[in-house]
N, CA, C and O of each residue as an XYZ file, in Angstrom:
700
protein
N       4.288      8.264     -0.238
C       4.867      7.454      0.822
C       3.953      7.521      2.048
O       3.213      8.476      2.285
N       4.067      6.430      2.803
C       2.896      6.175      4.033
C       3.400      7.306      4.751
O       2.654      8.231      5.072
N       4.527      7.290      5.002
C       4.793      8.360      6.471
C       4.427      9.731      5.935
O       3.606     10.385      6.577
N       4.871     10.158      4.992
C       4.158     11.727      4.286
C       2.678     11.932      4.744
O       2.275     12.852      5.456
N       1.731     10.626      4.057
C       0.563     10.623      4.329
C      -0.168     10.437      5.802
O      -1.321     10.709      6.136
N       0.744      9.969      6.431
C       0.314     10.119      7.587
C       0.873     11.216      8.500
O       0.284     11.221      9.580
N       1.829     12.144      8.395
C       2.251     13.292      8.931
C       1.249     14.179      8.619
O       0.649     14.781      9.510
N       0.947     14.358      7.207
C      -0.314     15.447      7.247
C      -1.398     15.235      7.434
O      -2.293     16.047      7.198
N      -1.640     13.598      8.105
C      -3.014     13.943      8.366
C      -3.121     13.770     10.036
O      -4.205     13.501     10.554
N      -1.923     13.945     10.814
C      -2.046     14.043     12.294
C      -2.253     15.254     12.493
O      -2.365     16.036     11.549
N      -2.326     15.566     13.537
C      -2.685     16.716     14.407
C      -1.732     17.056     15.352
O      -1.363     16.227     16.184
N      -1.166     18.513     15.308
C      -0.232     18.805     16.786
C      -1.575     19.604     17.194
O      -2.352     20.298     16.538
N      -1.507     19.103     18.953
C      -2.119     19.509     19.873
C      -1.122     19.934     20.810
O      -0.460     19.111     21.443
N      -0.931     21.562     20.972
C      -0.005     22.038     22.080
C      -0.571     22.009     23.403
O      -1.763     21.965     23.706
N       0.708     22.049     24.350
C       0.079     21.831     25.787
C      -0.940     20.885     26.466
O      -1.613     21.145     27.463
N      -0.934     20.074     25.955
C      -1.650     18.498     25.922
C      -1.217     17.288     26.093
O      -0.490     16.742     25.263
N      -1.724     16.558     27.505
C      -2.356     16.714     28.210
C      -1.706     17.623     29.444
O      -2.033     17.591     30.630
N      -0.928     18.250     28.958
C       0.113     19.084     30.005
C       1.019     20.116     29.420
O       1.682     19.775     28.440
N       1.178     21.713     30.029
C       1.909     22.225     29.174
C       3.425     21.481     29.114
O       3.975     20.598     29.772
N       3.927     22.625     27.555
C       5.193     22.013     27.394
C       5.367     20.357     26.522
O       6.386     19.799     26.115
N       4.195     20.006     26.480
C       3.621     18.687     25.436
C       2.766     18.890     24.163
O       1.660     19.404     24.000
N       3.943     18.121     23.033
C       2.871     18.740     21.816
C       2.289     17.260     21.314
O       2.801     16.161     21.099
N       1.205     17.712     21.256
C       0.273     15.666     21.521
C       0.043     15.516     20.176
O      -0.731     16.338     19.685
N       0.618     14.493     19.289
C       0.291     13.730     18.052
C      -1.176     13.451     18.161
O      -1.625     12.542     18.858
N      -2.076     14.459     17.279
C      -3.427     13.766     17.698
C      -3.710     12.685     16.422
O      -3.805     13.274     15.345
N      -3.851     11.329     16.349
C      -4.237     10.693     15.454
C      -5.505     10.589     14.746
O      -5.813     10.168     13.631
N      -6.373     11.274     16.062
C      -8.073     11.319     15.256
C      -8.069     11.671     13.665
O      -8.522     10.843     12.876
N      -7.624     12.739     13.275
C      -8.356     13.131     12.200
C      -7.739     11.774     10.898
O      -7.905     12.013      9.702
N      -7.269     10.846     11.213
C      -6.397     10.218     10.118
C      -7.659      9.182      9.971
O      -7.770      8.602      8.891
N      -8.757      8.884     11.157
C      -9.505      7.865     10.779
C     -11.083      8.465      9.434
O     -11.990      7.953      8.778
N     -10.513      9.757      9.714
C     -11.494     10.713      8.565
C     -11.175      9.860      6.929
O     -12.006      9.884      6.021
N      -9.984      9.234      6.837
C      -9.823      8.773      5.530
C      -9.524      7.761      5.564
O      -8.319      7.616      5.770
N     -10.374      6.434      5.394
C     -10.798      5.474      4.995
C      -9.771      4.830      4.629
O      -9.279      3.839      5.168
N      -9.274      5.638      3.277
C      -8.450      5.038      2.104
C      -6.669      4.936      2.746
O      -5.671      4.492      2.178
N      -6.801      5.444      3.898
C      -5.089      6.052      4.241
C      -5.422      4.727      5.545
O      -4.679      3.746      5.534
N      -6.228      4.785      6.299
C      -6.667      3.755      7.272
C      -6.290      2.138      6.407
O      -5.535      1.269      6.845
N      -6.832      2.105      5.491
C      -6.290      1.244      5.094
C      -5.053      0.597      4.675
O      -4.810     -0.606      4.766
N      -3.969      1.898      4.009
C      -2.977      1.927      3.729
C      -2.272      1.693      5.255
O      -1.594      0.667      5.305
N      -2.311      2.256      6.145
C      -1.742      2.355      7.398
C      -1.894      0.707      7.678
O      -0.784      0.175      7.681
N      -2.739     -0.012      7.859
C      -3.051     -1.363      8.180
C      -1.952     -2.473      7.219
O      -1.098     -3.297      7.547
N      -2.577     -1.917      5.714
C      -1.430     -2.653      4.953
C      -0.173     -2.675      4.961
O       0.486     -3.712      4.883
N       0.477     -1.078      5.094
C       1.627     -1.156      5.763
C       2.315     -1.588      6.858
O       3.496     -1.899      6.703
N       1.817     -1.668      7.921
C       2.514     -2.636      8.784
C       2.716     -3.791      8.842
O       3.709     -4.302      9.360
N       1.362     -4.648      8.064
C       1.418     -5.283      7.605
C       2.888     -6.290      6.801
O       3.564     -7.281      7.079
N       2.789     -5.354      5.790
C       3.968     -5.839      4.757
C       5.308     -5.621      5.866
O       6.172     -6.445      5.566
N       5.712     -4.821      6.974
C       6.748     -4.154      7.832
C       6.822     -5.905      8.513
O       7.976     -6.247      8.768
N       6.108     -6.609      8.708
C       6.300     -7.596      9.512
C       6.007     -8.854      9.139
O       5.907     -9.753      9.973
N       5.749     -9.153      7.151
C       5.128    -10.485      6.430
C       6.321    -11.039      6.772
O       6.041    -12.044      7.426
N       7.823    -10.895      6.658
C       8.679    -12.118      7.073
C       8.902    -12.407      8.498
O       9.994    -12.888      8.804
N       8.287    -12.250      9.143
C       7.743    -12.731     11.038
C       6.538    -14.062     10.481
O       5.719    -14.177      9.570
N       7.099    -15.029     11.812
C       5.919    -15.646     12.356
C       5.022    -14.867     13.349
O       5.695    -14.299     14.210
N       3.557    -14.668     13.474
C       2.589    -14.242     14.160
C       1.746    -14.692     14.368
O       0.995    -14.794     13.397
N       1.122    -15.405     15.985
C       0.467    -15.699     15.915
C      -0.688    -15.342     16.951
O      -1.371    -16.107     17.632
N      -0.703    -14.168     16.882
C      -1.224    -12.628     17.660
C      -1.170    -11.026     17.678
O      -0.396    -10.109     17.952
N      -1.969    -11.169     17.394
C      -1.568     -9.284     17.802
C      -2.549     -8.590     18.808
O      -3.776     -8.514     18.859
N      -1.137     -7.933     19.888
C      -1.438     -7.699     21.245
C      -1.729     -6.268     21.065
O      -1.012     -5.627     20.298
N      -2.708     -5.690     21.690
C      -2.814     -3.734     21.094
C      -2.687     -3.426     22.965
O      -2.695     -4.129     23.975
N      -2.593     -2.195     22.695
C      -2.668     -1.453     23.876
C      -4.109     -0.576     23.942
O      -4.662     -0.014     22.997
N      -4.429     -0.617     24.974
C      -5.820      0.785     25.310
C      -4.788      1.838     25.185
O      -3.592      1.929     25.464
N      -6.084      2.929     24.433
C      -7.129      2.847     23.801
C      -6.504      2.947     22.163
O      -6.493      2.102     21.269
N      -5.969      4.449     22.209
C      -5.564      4.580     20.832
C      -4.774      2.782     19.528
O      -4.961      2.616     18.323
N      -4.155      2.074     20.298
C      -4.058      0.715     20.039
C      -4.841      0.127     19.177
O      -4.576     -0.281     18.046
N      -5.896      0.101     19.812
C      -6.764     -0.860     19.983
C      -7.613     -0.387     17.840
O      -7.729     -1.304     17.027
N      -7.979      0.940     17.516
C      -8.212      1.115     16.219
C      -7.221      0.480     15.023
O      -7.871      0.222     14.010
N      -6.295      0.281     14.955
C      -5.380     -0.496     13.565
C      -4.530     -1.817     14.221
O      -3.776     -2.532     13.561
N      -4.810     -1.968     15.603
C      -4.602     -3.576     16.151
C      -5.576     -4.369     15.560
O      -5.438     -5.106     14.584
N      -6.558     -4.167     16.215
C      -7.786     -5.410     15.724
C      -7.696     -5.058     13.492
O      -7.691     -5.989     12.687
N      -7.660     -4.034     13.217
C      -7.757     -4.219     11.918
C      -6.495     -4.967     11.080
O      -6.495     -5.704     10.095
N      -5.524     -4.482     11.851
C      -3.994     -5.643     11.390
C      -4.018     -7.187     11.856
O      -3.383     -8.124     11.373
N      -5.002     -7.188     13.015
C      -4.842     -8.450     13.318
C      -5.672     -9.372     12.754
O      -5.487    -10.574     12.949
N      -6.626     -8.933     12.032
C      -7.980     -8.854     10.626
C      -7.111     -9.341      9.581
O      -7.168    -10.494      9.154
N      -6.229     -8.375      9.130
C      -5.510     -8.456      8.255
C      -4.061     -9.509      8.372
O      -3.257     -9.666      7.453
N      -4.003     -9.968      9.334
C      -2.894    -10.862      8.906
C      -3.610    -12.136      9.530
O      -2.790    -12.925      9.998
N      -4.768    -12.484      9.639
C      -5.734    -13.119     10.524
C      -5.356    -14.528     11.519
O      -5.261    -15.755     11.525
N      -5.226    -13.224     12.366
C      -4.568    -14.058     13.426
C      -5.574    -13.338     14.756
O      -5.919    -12.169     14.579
N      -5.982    -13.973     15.934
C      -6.227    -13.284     17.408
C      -5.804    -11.724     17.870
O      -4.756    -11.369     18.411
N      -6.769    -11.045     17.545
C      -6.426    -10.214     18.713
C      -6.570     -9.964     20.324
O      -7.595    -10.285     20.926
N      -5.514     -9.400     20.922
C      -5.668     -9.263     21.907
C      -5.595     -8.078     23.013
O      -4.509     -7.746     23.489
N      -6.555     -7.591     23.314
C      -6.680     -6.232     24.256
C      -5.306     -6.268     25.722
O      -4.969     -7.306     26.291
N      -4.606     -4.531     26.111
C      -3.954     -4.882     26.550
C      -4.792     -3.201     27.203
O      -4.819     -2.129     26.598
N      -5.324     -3.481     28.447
C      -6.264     -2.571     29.139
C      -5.138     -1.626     30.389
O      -3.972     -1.739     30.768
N      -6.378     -0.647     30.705
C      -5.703     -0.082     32.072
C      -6.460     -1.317     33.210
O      -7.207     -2.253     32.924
N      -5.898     -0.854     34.637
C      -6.237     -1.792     35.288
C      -7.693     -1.686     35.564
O      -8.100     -0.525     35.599
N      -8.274     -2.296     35.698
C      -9.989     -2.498     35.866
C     -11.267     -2.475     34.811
O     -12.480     -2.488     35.017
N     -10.652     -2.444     33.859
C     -11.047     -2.184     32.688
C     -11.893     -3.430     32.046
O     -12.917     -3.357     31.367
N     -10.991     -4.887     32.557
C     -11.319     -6.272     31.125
C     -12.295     -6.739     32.695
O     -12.011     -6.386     33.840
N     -13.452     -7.603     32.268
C     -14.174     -8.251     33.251
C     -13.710     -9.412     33.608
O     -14.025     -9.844     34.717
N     -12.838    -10.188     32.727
C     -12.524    -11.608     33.489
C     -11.168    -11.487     33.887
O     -10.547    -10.448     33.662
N     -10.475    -12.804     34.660
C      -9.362    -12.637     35.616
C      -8.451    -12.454     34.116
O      -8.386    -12.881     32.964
N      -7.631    -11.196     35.360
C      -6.579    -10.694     34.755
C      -5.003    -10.755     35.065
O      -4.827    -11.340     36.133
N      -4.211    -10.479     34.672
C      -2.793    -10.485     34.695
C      -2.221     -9.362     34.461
O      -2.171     -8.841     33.347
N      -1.736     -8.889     35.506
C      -1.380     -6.892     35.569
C       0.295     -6.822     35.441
O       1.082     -7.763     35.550
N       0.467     -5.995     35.285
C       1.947     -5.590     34.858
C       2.309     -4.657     35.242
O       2.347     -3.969     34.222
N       2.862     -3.647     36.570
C       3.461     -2.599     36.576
C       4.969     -1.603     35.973
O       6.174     -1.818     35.840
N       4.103     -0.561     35.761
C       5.343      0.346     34.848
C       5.527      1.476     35.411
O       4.784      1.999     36.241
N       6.645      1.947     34.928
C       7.301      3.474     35.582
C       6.691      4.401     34.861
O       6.650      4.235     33.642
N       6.175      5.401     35.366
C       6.005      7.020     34.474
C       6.849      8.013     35.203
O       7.401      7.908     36.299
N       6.826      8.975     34.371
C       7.549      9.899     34.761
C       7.711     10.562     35.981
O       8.778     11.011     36.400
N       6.169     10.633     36.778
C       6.143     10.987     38.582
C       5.209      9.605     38.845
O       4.039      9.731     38.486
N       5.579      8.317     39.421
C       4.978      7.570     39.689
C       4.550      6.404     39.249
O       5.618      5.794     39.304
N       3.601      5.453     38.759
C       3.499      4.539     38.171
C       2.374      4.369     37.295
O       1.594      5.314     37.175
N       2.169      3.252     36.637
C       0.272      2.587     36.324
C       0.816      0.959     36.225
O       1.784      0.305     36.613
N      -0.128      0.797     35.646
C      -0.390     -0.852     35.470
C      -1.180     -1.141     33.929
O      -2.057     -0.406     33.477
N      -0.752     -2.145     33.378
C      -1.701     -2.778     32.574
C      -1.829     -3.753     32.909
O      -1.087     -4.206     33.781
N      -3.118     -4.694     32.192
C      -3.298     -5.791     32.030
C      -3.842     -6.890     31.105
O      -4.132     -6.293     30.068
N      -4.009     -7.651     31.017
C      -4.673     -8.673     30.325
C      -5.260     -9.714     30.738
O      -4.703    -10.157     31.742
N      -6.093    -10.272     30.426
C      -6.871    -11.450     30.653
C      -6.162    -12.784     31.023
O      -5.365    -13.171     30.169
N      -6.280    -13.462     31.989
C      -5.266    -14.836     32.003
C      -5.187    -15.773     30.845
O      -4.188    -16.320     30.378
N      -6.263    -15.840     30.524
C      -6.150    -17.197     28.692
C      -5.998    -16.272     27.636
O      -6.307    -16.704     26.526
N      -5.550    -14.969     27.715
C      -5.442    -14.592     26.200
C      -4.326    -14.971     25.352
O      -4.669    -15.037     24.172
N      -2.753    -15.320     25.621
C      -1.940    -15.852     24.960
C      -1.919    -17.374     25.505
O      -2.384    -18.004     26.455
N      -1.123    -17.605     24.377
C      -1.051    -19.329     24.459
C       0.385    -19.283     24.896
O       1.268    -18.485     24.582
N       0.408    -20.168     25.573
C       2.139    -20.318     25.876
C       2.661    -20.936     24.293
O       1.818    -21.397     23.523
N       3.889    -20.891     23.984
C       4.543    -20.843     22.613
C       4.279    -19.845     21.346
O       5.049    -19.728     20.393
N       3.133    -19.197     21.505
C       2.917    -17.892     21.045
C       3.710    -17.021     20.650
O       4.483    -16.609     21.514
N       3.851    -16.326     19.040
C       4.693    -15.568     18.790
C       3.758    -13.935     18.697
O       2.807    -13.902     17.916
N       3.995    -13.046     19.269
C       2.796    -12.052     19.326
C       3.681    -10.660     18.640
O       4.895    -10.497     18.764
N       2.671     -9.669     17.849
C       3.223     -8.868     17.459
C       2.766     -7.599     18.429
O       1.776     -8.169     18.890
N       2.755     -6.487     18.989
C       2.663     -5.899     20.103
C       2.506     -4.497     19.487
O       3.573     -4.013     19.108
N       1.776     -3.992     19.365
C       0.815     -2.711     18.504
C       0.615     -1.560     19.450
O       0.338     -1.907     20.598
N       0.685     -0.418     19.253
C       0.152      0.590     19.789
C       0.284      1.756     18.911
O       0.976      1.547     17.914
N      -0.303      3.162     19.057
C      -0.295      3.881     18.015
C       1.256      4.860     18.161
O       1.860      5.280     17.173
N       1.616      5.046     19.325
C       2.567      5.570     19.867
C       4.073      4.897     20.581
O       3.938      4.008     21.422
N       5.085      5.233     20.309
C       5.972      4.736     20.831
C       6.834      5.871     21.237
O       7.607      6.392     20.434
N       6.701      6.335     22.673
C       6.922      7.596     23.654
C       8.671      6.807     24.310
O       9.707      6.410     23.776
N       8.166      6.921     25.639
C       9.464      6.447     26.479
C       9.814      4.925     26.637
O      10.795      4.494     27.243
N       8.563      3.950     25.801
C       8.193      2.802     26.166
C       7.974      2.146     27.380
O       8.381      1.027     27.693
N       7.307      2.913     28.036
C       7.012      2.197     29.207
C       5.708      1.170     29.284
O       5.588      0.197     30.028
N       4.790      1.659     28.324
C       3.903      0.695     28.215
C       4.164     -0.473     27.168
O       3.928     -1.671     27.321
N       4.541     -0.026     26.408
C       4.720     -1.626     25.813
C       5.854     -2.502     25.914
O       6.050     -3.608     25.410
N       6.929     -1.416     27.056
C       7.818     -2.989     27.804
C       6.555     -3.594     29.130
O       6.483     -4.763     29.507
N       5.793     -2.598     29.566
C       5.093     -3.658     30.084
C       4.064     -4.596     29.802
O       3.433     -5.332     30.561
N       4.009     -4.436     28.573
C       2.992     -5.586     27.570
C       3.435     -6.373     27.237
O       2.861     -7.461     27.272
N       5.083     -6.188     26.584
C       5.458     -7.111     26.119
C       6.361     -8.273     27.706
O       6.936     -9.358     27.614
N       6.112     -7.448     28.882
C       7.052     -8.374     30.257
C       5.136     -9.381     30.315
O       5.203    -10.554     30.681
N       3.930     -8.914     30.016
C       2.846     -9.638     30.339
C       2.649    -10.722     29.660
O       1.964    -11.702     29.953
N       3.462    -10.447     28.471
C       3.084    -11.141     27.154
C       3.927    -12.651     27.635
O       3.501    -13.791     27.823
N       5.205    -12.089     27.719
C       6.259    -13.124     28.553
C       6.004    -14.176     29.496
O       6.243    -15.367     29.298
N       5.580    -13.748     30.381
C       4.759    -13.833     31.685
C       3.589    -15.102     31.294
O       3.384    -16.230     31.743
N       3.061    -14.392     30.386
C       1.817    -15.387     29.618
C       2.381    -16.797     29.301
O       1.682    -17.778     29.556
N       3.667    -16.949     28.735
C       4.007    -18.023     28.197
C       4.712    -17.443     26.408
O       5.595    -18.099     25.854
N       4.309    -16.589     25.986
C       4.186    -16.156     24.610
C       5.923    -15.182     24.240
O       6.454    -14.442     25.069
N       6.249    -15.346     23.431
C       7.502    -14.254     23.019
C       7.248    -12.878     22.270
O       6.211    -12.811     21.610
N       7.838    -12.099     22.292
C       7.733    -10.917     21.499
C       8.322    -10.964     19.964
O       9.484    -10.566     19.871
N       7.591    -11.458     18.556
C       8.403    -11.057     17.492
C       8.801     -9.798     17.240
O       9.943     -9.405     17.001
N       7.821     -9.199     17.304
C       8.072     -7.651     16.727
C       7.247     -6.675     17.751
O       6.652     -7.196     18.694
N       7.214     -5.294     17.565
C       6.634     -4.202     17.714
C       6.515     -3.643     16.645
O       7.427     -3.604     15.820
N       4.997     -2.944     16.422
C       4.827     -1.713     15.548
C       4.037     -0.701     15.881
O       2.852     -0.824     16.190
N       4.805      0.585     15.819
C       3.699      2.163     15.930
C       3.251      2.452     14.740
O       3.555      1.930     13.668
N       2.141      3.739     15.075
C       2.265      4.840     13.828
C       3.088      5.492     13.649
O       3.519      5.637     12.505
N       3.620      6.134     14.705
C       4.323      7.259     15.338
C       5.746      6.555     16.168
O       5.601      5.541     16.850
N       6.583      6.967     16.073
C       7.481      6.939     17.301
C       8.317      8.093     17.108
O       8.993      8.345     16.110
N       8.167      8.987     18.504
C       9.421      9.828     19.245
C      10.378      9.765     19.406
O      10.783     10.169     20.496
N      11.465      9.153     18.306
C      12.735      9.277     18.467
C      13.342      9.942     19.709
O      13.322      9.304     20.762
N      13.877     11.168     19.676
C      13.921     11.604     20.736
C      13.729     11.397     21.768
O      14.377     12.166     22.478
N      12.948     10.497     22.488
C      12.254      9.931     23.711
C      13.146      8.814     24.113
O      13.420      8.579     25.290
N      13.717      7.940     22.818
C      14.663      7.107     23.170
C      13.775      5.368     23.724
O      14.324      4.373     24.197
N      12.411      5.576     23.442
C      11.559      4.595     24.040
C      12.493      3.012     23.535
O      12.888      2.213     24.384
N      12.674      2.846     22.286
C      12.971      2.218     21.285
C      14.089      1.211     22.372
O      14.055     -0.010     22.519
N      14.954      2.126     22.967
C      16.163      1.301     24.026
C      15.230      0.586     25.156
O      15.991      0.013     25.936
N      14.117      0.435     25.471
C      13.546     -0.434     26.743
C      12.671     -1.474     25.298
O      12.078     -2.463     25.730
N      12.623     -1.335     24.246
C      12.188     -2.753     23.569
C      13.195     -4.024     22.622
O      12.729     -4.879     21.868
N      14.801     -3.777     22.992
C      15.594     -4.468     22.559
C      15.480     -5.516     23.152
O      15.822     -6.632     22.760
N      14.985     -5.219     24.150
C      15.441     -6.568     25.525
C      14.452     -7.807     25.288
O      14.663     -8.965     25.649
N      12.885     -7.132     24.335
C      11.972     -8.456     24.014
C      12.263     -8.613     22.685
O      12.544     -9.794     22.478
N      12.325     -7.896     21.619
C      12.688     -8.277     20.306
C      13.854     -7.296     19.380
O      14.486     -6.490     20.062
N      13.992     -7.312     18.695
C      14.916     -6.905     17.997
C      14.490     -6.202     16.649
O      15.295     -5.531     16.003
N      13.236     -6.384     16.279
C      12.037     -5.997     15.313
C      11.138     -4.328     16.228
O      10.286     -4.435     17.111
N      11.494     -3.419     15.850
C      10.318     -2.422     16.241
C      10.858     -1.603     15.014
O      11.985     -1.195     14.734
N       9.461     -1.500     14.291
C       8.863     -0.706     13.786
C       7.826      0.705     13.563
O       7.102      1.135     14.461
N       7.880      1.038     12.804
C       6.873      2.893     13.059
C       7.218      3.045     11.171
O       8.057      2.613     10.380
N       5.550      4.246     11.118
C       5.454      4.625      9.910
C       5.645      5.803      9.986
O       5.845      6.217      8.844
N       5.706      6.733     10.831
C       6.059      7.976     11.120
C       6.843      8.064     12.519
O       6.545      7.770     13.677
N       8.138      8.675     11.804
C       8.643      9.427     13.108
C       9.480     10.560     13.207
O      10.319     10.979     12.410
N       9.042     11.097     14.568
C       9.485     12.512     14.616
C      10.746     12.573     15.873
O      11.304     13.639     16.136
């Protein structure tokens, strides 16, 4: 099963990037090729009865099985940066963290208005970043079909700030 295979090949990193945090490290999973692939196909198949006609990733961790899903169901990808990051005019989005804020953004022509976009990242924590991808995505003109992680933190409860764009979120592992 995907999620087996991908539990043993993450990494707990304690006290990272802060004590009291045990950090899902995903690096070592790109060591196997053959599971990279499986991971791609699987989300894949998690979202063949959706229309898509995008897939939006988040910086950084995102951005490795976005562009390859978005390969794979071949459709546009689209980068979803910290602020200062993309060189042409952008469209920023502010979000809550836990002491304070950030921002993402995106490029002004990257979605099409009527756009159905699928919204990728490797992690799904408190969701603060990908309700603010998916409020940019909005914003753009474009709707949210789905979400998909590798990972999601149950516990974290992120899952309750992405009802409000779709009704579709997905994960192959969760803890």
């Amino acid at each position: 099963m995907i999620s087996d295979q991908l539990k043993a090949a993450i990494r707990d990193v304690p006290d990272f990037p802060k004590p009291g945090i045990m950090f899902k490290d995903i690096t070592p999973v790109f060591l196997d090729p053959v599971l990279c692939g499986e991971i791609t196909k699987a989300m894949k198949e998690l979202v063949s009865h959706l229309s898509i006609d995008a897939v939006v990733s988040i910086e950084s961790r995102g951005f490795m099985f976005g562009f390859m899903l978005a390969q794979a169901m071949n459709v546009p990808f689209v980068p979803v940066r910290k602020v200062g990051k993309l060189p042409y005019e952008t469209v920023t989005q502010q979000y809550e963290l836990e002491y304070g804020f950030a921002e993402v953004e995106m490029h002004v022509d990257a979605i099409r208005s009527g756009w159905k976009v699928l919204i990728h990242d490797d992690l799904l924590a408190t969701g603060g970043t990908a309700s603010a991808t998916a409020q940019l995505v909005e914003r753009m003109g474009g709707s949210v079909s789905a979400f998909v992680f590798l990972i999601h933190l149950s516990f974290l409860s992120g899952n309750s700030k992405l009802v409000a764009f779709s009704e579709h979120t997905y994960s192959l592992a969760e803890y």
